[in-house]
VOSE-116408 format. One record per residue: residue in one letter; chain; x, y, z of N, C-alpha, C, O in turn. Coordinates in steps of 0.1 Angstrom, whole numbers, plus 5000, padded with zeros to 4 digits. Layout:
# VOSE-116408
+------+-------+------+------+------+------+------+------+------+------+------+------+------+------+
: rest : kette :  nc1 :  nc2 :  nc3 : cac1 : cac2 : cac3 :  cc1 :  cc2 :  cc3 :  oc1 :  oc2 :  oc3 :
+------+-------+------+------+------+------+------+------+------+------+------+------+------+------+
:    a :     A :    X :    Y :    Z :    X :    Y :    Z :    X :    Y :    Z :    X :    Y :    Z :
...
+------+-------+------+------+------+------+------+------+------+------+------+------+------+------+
//
This chain:
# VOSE-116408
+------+-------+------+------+------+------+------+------+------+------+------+------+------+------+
: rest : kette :  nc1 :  nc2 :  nc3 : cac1 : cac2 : cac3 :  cc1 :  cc2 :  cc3 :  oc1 :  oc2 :  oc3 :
+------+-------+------+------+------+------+------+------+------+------+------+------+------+------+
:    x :     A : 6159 : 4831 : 7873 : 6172 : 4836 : 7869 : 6179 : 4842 : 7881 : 6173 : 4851 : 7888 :
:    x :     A : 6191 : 4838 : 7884 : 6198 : 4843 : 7895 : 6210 : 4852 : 7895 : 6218 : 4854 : 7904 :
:    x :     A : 6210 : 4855 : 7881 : 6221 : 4870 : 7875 : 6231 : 4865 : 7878 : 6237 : 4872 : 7886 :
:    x :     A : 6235 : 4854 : 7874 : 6252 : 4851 : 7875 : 6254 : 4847 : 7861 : 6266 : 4846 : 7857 :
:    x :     A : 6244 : 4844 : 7850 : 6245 : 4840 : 7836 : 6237 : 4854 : 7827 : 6228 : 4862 : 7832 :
:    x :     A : 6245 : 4853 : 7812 : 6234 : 4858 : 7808 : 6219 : 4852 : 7803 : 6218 : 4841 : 7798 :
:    x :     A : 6205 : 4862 : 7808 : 6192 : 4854 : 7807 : 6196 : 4851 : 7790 : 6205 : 4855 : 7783 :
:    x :     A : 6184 : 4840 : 7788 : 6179 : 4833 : 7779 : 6170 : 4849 : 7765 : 6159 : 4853 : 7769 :
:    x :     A : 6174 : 4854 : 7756 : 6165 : 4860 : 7749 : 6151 : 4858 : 7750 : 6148 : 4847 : 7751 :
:    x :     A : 6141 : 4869 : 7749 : 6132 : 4865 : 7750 : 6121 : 4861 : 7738 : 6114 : 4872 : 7737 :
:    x :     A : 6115 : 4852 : 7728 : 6114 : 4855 : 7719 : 6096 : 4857 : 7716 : 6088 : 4847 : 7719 :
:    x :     A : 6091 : 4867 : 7712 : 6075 : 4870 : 7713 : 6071 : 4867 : 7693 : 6076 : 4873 : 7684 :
:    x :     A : 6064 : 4858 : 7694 : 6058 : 4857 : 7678 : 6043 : 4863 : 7680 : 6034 : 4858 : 7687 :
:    x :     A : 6041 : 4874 : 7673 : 6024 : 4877 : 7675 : 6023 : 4890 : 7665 : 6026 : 4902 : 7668 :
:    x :     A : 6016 : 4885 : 7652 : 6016 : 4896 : 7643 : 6011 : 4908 : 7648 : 6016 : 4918 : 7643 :
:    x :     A : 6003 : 4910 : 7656 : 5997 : 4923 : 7666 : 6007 : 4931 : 7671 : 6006 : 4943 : 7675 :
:    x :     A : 6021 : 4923 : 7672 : 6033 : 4931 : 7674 : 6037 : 4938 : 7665 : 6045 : 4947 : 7671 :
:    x :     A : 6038 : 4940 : 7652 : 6043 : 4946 : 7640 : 6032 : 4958 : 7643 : 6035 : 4969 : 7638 :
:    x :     A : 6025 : 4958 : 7647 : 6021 : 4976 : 7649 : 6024 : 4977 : 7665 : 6014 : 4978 : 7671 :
:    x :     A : 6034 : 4976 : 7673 : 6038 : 4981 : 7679 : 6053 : 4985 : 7683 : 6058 : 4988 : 7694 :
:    x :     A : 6060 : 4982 : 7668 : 6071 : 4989 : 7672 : 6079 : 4998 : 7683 : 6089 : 4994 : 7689 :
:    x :     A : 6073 : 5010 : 7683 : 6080 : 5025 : 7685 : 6074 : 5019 : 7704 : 6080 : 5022 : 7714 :
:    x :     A : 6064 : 5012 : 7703 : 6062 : 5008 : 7725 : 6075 : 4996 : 7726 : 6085 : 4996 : 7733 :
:    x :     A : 6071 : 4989 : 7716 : 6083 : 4976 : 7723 : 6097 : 4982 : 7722 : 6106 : 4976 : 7729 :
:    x :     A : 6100 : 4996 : 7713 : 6119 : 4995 : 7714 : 6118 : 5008 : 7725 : 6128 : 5011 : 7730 :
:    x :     A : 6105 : 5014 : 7729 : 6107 : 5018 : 7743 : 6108 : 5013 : 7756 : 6115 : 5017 : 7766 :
:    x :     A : 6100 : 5001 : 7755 : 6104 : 4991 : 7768 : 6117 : 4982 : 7765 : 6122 : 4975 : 7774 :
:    x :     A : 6122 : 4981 : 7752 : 6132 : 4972 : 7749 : 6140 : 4975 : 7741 : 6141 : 4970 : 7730 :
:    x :     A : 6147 : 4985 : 7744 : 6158 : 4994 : 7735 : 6170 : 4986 : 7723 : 6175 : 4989 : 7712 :
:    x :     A : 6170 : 4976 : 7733 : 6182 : 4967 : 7728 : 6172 : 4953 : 7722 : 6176 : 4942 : 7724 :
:    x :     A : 6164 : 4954 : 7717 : 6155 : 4945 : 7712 : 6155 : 4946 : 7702 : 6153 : 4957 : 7696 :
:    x :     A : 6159 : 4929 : 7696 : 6156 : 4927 : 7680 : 6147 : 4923 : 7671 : 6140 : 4916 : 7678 :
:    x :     A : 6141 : 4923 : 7659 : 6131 : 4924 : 7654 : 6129 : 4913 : 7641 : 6130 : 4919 : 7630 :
:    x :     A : 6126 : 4901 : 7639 : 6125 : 4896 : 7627 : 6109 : 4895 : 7622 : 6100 : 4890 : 7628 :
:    x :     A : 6109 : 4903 : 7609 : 6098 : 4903 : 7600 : 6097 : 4895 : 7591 : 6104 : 4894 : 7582 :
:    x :     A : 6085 : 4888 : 7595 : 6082 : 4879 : 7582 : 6072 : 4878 : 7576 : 6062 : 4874 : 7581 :
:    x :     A : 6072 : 4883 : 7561 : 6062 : 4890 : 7554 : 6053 : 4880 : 7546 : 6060 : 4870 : 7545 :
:    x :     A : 6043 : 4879 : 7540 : 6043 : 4869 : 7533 : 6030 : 4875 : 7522 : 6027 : 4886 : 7526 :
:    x :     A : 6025 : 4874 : 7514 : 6017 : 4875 : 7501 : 6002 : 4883 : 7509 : 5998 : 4878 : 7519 :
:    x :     A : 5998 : 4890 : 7505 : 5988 : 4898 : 7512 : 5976 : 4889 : 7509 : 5970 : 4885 : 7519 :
:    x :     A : 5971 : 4883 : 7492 : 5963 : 4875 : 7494 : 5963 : 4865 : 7501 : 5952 : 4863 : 7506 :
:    x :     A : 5973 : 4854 : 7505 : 5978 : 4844 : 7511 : 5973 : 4849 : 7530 : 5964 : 4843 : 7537 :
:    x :     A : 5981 : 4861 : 7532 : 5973 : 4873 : 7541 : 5958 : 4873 : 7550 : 5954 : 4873 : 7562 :
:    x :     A : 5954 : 4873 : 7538 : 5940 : 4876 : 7539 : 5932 : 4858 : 7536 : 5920 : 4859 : 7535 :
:    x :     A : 5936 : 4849 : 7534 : 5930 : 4837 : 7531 : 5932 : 4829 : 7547 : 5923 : 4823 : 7554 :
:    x :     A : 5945 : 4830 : 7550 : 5946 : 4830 : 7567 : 5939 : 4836 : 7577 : 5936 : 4830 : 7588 :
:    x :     A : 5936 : 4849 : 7575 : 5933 : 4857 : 7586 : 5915 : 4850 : 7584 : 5908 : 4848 : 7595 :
:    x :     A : 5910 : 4848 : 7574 : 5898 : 4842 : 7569 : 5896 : 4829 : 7577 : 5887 : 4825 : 7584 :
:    x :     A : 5907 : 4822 : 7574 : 5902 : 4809 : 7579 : 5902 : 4806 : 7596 : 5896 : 4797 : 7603 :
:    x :     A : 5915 : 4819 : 7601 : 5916 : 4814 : 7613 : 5900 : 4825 : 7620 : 5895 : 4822 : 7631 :
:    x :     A : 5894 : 4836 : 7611 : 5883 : 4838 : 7621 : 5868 : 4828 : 7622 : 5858 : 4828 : 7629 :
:    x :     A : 5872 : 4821 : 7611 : 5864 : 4810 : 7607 : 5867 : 4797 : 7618 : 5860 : 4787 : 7618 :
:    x :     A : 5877 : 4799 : 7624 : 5883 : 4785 : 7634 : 5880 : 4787 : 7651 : 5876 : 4782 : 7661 :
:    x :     A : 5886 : 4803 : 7645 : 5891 : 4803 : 7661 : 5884 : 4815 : 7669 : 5882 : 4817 : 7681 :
:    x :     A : 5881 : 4825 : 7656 : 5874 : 4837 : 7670 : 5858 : 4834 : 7672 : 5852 : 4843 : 7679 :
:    x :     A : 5854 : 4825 : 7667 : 5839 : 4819 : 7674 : 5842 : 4821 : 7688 : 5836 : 4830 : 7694 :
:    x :     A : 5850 : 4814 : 7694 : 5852 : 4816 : 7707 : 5855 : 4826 : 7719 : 5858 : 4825 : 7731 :
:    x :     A : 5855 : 4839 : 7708 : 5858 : 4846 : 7715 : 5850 : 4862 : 7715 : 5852 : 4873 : 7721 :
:    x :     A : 5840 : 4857 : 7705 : 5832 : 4868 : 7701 : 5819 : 4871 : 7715 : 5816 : 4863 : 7724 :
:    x :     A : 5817 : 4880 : 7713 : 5800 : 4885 : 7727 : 5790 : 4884 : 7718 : 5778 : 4882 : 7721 :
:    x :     A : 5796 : 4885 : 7704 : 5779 : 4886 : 7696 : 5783 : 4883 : 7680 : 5791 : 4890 : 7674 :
:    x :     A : 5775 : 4871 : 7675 : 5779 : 4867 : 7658 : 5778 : 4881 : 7653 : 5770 : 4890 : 7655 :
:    x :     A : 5791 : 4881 : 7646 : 5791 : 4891 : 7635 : 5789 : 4884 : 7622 : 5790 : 4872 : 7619 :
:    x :     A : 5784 : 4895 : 7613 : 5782 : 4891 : 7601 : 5791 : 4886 : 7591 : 5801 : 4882 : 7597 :
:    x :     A : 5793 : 4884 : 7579 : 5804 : 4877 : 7572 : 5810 : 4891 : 7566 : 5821 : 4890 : 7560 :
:    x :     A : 5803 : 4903 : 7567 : 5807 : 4916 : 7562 : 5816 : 4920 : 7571 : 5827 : 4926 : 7569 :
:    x :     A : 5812 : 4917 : 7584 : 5822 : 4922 : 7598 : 5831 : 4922 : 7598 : 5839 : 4931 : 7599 :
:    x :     A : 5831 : 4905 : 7598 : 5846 : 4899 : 7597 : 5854 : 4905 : 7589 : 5865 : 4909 : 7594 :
:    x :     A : 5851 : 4906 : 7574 : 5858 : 4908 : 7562 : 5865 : 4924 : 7564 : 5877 : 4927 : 7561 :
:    x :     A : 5857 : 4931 : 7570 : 5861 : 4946 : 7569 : 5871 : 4941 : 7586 : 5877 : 4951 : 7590 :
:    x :     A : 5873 : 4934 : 7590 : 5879 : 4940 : 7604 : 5889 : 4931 : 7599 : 5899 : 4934 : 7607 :
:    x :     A : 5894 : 4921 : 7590 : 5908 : 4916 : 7587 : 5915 : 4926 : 7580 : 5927 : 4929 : 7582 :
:    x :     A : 5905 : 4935 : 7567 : 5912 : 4944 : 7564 : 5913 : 4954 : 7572 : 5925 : 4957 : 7573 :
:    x :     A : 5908 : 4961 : 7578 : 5911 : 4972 : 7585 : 5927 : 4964 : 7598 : 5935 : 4971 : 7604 :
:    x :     A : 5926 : 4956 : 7599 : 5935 : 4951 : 7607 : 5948 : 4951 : 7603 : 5958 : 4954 : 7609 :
:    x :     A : 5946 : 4947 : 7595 : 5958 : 4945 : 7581 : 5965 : 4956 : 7580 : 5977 : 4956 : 7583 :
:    x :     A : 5959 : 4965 : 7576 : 5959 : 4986 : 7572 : 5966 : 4989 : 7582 : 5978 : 4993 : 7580 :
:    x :     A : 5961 : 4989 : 7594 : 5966 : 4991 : 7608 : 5981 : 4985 : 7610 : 5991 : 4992 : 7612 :
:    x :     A : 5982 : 4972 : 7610 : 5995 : 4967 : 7614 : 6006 : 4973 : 7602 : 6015 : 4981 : 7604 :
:    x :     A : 6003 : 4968 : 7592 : 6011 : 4976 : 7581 : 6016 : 4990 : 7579 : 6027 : 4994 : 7575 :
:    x :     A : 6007 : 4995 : 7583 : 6008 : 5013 : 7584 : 6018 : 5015 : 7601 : 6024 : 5026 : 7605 :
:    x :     A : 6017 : 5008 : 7605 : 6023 : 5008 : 7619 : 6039 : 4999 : 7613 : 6051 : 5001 : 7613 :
:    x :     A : 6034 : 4995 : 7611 : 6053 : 4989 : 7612 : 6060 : 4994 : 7599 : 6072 : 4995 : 7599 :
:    x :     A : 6053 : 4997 : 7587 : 6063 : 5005 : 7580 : 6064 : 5020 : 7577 : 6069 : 5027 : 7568 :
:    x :     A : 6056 : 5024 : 7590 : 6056 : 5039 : 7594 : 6074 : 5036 : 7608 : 6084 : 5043 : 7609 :
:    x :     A : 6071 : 5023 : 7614 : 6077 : 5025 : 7628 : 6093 : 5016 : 7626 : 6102 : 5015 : 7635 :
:    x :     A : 6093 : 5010 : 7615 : 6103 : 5003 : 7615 : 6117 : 5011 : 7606 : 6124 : 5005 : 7599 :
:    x :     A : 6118 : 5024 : 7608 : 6125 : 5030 : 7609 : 6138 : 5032 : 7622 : 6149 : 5027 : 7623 :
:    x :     A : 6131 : 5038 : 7629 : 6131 : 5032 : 7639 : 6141 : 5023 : 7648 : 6148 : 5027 : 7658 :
:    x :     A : 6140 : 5009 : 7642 : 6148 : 4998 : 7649 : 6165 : 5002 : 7636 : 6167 : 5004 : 7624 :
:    x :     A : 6171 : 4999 : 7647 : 6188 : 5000 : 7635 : 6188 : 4988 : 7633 : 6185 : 4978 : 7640 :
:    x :     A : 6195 : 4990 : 7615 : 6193 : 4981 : 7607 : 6197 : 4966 : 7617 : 6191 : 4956 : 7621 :
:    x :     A : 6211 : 4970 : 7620 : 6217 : 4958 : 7632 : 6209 : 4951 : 7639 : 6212 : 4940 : 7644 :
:    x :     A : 6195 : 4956 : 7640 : 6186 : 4948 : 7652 : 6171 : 4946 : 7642 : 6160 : 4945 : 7647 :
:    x :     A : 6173 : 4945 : 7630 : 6160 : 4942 : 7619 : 6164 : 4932 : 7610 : 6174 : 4932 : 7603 :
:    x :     A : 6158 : 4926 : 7609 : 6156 : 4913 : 7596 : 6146 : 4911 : 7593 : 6139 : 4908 : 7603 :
:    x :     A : 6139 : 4914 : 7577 : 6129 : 4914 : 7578 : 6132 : 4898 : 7561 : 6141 : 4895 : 7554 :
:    x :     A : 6123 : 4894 : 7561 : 6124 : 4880 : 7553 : 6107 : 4877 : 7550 : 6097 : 4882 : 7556 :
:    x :     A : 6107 : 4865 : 7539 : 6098 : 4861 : 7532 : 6089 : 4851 : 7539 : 6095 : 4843 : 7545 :
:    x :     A : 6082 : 4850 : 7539 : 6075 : 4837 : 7546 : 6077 : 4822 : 7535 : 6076 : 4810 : 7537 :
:    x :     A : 6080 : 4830 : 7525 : 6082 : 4818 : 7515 : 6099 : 4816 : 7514 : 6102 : 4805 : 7509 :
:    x :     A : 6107 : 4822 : 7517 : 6120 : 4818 : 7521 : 6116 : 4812 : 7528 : 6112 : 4801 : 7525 :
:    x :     A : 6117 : 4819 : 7542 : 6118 : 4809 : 7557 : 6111 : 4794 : 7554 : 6117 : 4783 : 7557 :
:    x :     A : 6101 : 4796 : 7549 : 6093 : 4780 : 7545 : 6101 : 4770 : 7534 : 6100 : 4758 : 7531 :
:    x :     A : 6111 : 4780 : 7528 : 6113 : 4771 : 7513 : 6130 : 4760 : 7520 : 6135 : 4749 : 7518 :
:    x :     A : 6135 : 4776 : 7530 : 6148 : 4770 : 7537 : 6151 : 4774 : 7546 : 6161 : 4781 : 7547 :
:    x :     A : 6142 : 4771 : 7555 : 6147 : 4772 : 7566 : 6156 : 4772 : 7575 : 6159 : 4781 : 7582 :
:    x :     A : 6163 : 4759 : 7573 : 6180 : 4761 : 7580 : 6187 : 4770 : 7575 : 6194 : 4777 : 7581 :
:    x :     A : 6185 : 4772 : 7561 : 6196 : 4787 : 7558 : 6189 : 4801 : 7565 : 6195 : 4810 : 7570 :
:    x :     A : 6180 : 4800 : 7563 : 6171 : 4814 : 7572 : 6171 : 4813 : 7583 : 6169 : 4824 : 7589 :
:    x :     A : 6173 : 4804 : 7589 : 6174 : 4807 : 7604 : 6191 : 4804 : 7606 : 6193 : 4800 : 7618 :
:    x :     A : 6202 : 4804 : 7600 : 6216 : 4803 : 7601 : 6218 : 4818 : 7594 : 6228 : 4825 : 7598 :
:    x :     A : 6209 : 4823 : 7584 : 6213 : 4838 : 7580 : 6207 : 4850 : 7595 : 6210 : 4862 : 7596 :
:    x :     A : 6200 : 4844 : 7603 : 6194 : 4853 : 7615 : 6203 : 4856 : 7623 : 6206 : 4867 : 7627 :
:    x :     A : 6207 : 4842 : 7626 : 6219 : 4840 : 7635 : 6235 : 4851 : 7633 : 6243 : 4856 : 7640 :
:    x :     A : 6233 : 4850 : 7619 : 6246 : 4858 : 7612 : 6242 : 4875 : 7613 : 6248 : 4884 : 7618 :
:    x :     A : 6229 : 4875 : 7606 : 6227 : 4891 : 7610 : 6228 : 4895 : 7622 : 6230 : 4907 : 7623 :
:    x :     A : 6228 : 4889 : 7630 : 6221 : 4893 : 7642 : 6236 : 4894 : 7656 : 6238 : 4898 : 7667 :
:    x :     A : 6244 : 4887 : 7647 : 6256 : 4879 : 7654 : 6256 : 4873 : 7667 : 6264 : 4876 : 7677 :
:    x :     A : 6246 : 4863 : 7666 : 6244 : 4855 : 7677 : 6255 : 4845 : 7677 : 6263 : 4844 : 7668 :
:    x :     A : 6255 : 4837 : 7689 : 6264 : 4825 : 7689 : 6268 : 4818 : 7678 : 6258 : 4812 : 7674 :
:    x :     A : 6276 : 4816 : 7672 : 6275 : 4807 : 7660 : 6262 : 4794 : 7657 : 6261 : 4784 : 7665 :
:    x :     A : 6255 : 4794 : 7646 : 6245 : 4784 : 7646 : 6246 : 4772 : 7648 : 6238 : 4765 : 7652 :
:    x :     A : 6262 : 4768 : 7645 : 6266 : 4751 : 7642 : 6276 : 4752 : 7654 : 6278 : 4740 : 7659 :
:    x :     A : 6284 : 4764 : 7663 : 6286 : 4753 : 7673 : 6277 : 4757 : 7685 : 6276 : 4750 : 7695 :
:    x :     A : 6270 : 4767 : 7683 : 6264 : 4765 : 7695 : 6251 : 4755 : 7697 : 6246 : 4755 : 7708 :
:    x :     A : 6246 : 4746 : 7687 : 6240 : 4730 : 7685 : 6232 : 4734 : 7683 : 6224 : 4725 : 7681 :
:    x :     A : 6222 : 4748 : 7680 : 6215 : 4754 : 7677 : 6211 : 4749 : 7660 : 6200 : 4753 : 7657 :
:    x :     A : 6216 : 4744 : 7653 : 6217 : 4744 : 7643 : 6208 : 4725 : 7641 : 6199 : 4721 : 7633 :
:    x :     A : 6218 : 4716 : 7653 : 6212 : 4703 : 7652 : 6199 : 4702 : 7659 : 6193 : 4691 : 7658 :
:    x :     A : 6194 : 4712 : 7666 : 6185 : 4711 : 7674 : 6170 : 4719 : 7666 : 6159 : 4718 : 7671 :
:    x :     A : 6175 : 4729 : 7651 : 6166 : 4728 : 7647 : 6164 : 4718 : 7635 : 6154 : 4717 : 7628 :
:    x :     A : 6175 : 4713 : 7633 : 6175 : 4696 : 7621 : 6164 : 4691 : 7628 : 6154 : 4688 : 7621 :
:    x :     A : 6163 : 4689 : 7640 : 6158 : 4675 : 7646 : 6144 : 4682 : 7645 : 6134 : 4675 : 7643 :
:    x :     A : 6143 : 4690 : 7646 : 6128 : 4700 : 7648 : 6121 : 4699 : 7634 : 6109 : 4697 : 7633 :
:    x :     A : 6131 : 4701 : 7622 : 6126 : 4702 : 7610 : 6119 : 4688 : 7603 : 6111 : 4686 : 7594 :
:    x :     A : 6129 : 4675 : 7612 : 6132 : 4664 : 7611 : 6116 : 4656 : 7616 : 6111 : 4646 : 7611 :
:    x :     A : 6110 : 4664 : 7626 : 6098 : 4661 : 7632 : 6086 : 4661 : 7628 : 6076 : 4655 : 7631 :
:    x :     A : 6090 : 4672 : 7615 : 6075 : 4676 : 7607 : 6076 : 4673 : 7593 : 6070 : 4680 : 7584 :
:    x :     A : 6086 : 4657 : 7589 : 6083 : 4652 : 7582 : 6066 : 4645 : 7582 : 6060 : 4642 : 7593 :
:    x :     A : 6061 : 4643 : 7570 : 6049 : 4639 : 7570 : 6039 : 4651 : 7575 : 6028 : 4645 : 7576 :
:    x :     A : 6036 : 4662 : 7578 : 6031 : 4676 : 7583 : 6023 : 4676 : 7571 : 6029 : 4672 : 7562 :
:    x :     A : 6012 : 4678 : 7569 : 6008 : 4682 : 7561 : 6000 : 4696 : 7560 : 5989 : 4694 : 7566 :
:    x :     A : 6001 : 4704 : 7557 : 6000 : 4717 : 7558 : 5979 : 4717 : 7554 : 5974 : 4710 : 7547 :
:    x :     A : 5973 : 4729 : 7563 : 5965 : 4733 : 7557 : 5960 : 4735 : 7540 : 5966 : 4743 : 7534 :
:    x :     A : 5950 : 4726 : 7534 : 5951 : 4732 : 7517 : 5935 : 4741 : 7521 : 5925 : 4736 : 7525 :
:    x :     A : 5936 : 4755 : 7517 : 5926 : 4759 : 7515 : 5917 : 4753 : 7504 : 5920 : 4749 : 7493 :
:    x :     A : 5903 : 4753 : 7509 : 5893 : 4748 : 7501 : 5889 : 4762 : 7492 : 5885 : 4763 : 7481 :
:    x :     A : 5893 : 4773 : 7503 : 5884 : 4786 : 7494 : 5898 : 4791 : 7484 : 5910 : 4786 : 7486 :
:    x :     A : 5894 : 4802 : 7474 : 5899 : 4806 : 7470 : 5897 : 4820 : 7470 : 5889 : 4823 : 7479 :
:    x :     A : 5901 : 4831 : 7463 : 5899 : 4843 : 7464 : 5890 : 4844 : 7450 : 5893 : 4842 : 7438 :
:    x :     A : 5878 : 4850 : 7455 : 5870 : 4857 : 7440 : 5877 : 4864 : 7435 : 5889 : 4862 : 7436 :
:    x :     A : 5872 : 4872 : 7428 : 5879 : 4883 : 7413 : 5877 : 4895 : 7423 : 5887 : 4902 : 7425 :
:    x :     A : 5860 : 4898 : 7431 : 5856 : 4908 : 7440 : 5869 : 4906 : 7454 : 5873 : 4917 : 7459 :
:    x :     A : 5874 : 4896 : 7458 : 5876 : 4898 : 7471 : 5892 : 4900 : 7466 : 5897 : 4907 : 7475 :
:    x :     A : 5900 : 4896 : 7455 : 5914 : 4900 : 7448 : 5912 : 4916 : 7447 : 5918 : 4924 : 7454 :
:    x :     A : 5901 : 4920 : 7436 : 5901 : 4932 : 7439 : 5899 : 4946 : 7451 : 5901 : 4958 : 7449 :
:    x :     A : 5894 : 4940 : 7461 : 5890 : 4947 : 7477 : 5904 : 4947 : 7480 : 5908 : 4959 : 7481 :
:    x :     A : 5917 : 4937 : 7483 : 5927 : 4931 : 7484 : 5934 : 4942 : 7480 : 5938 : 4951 : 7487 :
:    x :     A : 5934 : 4941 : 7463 : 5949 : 4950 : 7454 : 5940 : 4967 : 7458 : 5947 : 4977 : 7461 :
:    x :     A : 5928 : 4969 : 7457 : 5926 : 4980 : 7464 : 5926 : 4992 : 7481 : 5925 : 5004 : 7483 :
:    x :     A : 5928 : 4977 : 7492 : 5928 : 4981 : 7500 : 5944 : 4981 : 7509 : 5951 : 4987 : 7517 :
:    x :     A : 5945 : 4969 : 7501 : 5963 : 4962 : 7509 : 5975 : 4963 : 7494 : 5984 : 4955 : 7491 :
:    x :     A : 5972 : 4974 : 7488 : 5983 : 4975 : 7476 : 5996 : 4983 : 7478 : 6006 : 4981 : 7470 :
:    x :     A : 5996 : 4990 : 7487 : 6009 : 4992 : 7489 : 6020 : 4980 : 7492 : 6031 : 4979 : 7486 :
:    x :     A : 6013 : 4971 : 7504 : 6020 : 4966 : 7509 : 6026 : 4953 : 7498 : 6036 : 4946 : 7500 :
:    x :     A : 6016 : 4952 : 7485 : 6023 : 4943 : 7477 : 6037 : 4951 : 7474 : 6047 : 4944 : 7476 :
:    x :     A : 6038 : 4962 : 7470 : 6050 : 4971 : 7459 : 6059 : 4968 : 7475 : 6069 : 4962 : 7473 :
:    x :     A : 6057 : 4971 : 7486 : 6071 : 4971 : 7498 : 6073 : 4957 : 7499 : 6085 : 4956 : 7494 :
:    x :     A : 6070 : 4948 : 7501 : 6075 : 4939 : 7500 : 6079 : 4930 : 7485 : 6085 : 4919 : 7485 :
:    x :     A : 6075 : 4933 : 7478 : 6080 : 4928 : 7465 : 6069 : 4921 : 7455 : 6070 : 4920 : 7443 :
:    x :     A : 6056 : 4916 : 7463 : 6045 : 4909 : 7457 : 6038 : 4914 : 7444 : 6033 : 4925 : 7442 :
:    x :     A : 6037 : 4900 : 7434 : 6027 : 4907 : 7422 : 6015 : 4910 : 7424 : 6010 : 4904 : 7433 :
:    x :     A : 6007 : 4919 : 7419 : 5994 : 4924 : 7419 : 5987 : 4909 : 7415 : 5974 : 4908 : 7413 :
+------+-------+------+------+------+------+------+------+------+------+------+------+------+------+
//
């Protein structure tokens, strides 16, 4: 960048960021924030499968299946208590917070409603708009993850007793 334009926004996706609010709008005052929330069980069936995928590789020592289970929730607790303790915080003007099942159901309108909260460039002329058609256009035929597991009755109830707030703030049934 050679400061004759304005830079490019910067954009960070990483749920580990939703507990750090109150540091990122210290280093980034003028930073905006989209939340995307999605079903706590749904939540916790992801966070399952991806330590089932992906943190093998990253572990010093097998943990047990109790480990894991307690450190998605305690993880969970953490981020959630952190971002709707800290999202105060951000003015409204620089927060959008949205559904994971919106954004997934319509996307072009959710990301054309971002654009509008946010009062970015216009979505449709700044091609922003055709450029994510062609994107959305790409992942025809995608076939999404189908979980094989499901949630017990025991692991629903650990769930509505450990992560129940966060159903009533975002809107989710028990």
């Amino acid at each position: 960048w050679d400061g004759t334009e304005e830079p490019s926004p910067l954009l960070i996706k990483s749920p580990v960021h939703t507990g750090r609010v109150k540091l990122l709008l210290q280093l980034f005052p003028k930073a905006k924030f989209i939340y995307i929330h999605r079903n706590p069980y749904d939540v916790f069936l992801s966070a399952a499968r991806m330590a089932d995928t992906a943190y093998w590789y990253s572990y010093l020592n097998t943990p047990t299946n109790k480990e894991v289970i307690e450190f998605i929730v305690w993880q969970y607790q953490c981020l959630y208590r952190n971002y709707t303790r800290d999202r105060s915080l951000i003015s409204r003007e620089n927060l959008y917070e949205l559904s994971f099942n919106a954004l997934n159901g319509d996307p072009m309108s959710e990301i054309a409603n971002i654009y509008e909260h946010f009062g970015w460039k216009d979505f449709v002329k700044s091609g922003m708009k055709d450029s994510v058609a062609r994107y959305l256009s790409s992942l025809q035929g995608y076939k999404k993850s189908t979980r094989s597991k499901s949630l017990t009755p025991e692991q629903k109830n650990m769930i509505r007793s450990m992560w129940g707030d966060s159903f009533e703030t975002f809107g989710y049934k028990l």
